[in-house]
C-alpha positions as CSV (number, residue, x, y, z in Angstrom):
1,X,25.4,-10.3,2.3
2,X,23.3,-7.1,2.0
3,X,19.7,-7.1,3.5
4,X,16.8,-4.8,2.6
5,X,13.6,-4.3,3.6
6,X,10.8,-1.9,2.6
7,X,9.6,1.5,4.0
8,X,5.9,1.7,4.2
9,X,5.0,4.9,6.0
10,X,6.7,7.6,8.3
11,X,4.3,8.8,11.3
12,X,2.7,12.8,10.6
13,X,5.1,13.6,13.8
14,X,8.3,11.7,12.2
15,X,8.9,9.8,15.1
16,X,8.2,6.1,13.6
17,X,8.7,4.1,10.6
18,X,6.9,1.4,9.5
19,X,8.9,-1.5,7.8
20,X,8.9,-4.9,6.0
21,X,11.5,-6.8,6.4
22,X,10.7,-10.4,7.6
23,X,7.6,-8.8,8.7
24,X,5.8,-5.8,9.2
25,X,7.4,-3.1,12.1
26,X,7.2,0.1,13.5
27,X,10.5,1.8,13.9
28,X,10.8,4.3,17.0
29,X,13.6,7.4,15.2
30,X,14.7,8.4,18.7
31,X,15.4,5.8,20.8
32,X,11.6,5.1,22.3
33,X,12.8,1.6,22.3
34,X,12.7,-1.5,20.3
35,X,11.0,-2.6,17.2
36,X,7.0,-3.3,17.6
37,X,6.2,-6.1,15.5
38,X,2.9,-5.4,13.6
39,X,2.6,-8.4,11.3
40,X,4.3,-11.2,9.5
41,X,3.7,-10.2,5.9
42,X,1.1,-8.4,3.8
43,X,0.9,-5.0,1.6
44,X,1.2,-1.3,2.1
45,X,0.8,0.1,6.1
46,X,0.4,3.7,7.3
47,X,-0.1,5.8,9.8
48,X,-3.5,7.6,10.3
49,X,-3.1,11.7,10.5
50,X,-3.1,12.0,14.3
51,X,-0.6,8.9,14.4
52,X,-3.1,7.1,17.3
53,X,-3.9,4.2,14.4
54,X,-2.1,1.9,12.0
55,X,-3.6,0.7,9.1
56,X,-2.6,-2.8,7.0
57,X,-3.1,-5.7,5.5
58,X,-1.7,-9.2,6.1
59,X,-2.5,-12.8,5.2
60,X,-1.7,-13.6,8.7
61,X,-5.4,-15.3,8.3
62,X,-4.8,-17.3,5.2
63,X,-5.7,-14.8,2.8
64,X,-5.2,-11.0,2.8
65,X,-7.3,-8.9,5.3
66,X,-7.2,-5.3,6.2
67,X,-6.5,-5.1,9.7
68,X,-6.7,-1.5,11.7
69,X,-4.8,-1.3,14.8
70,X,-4.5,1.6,18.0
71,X,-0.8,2.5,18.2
72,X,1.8,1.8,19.8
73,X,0.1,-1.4,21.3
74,X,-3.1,-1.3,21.4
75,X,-6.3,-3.0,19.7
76,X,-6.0,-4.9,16.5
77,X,-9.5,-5.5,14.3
78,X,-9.7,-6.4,11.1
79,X,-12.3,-4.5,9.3
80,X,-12.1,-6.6,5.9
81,X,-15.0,-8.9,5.8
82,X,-14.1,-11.3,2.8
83,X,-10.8,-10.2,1.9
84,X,-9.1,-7.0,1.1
85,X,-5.9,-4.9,0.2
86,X,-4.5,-1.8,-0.4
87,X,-5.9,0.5,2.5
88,X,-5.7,4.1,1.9
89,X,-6.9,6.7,4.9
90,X,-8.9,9.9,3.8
91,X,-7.2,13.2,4.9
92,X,-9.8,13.6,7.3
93,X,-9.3,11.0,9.5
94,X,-12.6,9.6,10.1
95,X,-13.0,6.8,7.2
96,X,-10.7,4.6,5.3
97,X,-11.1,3.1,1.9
98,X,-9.7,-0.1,0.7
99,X,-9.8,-2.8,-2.4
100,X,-11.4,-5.8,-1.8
101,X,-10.1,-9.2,-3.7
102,X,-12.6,-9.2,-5.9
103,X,-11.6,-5.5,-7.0
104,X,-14.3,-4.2,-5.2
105,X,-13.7,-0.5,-3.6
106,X,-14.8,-0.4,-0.1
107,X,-14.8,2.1,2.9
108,X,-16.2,2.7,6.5
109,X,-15.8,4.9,9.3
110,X,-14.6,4.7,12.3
111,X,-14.4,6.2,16.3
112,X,-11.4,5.9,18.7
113,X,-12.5,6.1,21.9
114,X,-9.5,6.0,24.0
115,X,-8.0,2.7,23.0
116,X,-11.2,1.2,21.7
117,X,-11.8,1.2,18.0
118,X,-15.4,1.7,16.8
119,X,-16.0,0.3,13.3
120,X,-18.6,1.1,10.6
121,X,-19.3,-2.1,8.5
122,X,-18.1,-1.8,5.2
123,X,-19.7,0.2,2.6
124,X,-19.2,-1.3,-1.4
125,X,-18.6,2.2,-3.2
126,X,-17.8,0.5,-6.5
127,X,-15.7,-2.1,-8.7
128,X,-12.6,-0.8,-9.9
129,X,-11.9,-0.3,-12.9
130,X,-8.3,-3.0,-13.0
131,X,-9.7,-6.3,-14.1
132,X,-8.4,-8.8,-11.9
133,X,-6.8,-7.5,-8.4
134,X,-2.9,-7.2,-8.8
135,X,-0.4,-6.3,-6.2
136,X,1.4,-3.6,-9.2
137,X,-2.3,-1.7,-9.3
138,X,-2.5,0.8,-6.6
139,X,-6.1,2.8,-5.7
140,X,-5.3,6.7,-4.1
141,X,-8.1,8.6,-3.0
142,X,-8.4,11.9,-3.2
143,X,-7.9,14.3,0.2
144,X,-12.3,15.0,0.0
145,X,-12.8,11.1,-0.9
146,X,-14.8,12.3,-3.7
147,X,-12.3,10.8,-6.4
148,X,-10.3,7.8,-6.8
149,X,-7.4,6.8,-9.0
150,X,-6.0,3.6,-10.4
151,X,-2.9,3.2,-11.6
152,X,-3.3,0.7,-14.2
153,X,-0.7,-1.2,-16.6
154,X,-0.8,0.4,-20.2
155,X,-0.8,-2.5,-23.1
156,X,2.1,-1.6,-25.0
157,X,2.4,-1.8,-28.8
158,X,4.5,-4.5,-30.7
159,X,7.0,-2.6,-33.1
160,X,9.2,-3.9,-35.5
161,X,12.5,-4.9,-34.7
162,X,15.5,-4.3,-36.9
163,X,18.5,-6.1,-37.7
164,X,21.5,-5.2,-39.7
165,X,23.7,-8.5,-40.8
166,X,27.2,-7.0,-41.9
167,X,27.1,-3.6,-40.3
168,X,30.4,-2.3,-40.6
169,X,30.8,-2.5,-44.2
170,X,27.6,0.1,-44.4
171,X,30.5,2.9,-42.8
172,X,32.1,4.3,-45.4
173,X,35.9,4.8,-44.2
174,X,36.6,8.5,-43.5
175,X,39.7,10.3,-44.7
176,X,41.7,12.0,-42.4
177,X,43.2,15.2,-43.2
């Protein structure tokens, strides 16, 4: 029996994974120990650029929050207020952006003072433009945070479809020289 899981995010100093498989981990590459169990399920995890905070979400709650966490160990908070997906970090390290269930894009800042996390409350930027929130549509933000882009699915075109009853008496047999 083969087993996979899914590789979410390798740490700015390549150090750690983080992995689904059965749940959300953190990998340590060089032998810092075992597996730290993050959570049991949810969407895309990574590291912040300094590697001192994880980001996530998981329905650990009964419906999918955004949860921040001070790595290896530390706090967990979830900064979602009524739901949310998807979070993204902004290259410079002080806010986060994420998509609430609704579709909603939100972010907020935030502080680490030593192993204390020091949350903004979350600011609506804007509703997305993806119709209803799908697990396919991914939000990116740009490294300034002064752009976003959605991948969204393209409709695709109905074309004809062909069929040929009795196709080998259209080849013509070939002489051979």
């Amino acid at each position: 029996m083969t087993e996979s899981g899914l590789l979410h995010d390798w740490s700015p100093d390549g150090r750690f994974l983080i992995y689904s498989w059965e749940g959300r981990f953190v990998l340590p590459l060089f032998g810092e120990g075992a597996p730290i169990r993050l959570a049991s399920g949810g969407d895309q995890a990574t590291f912040s650029q300094d590697d001192r905070l994880i980001t996530y979400s998981s329905s650990e709650s009964g419906r999918s929050e955004v949860y921040v966490q001070v790595f290896p160990t530390g706090e967990k908070r979830q900064v979602s207020l009524i739901g949310g997906v998807q979070p993204v970090w902004r290259q410079n390290g002080r806010e986060l952006y994420y998509l609430g269930l609704d579709g909603t894009l939100f972010a907020f800042t935030f502080a680490l003072d030593g192993t204390q996390v020091n949350l903004s409350q979350p600011m609506r930027l804007f509703k997305a433009p993806i119709g209803t929130l799908r697990p396919d549509i991914e939000q990116y933000a740009t490294n300034d945070g002064q752009r976003f882009l959605f991948l969204t699915p393209v409709p695709r075109q109905q074309r004809p479809i062909d069929i040929i009853l009795n196709w080998p008496a259209a080849i013509k047999p070939q002489s051979r020289p």
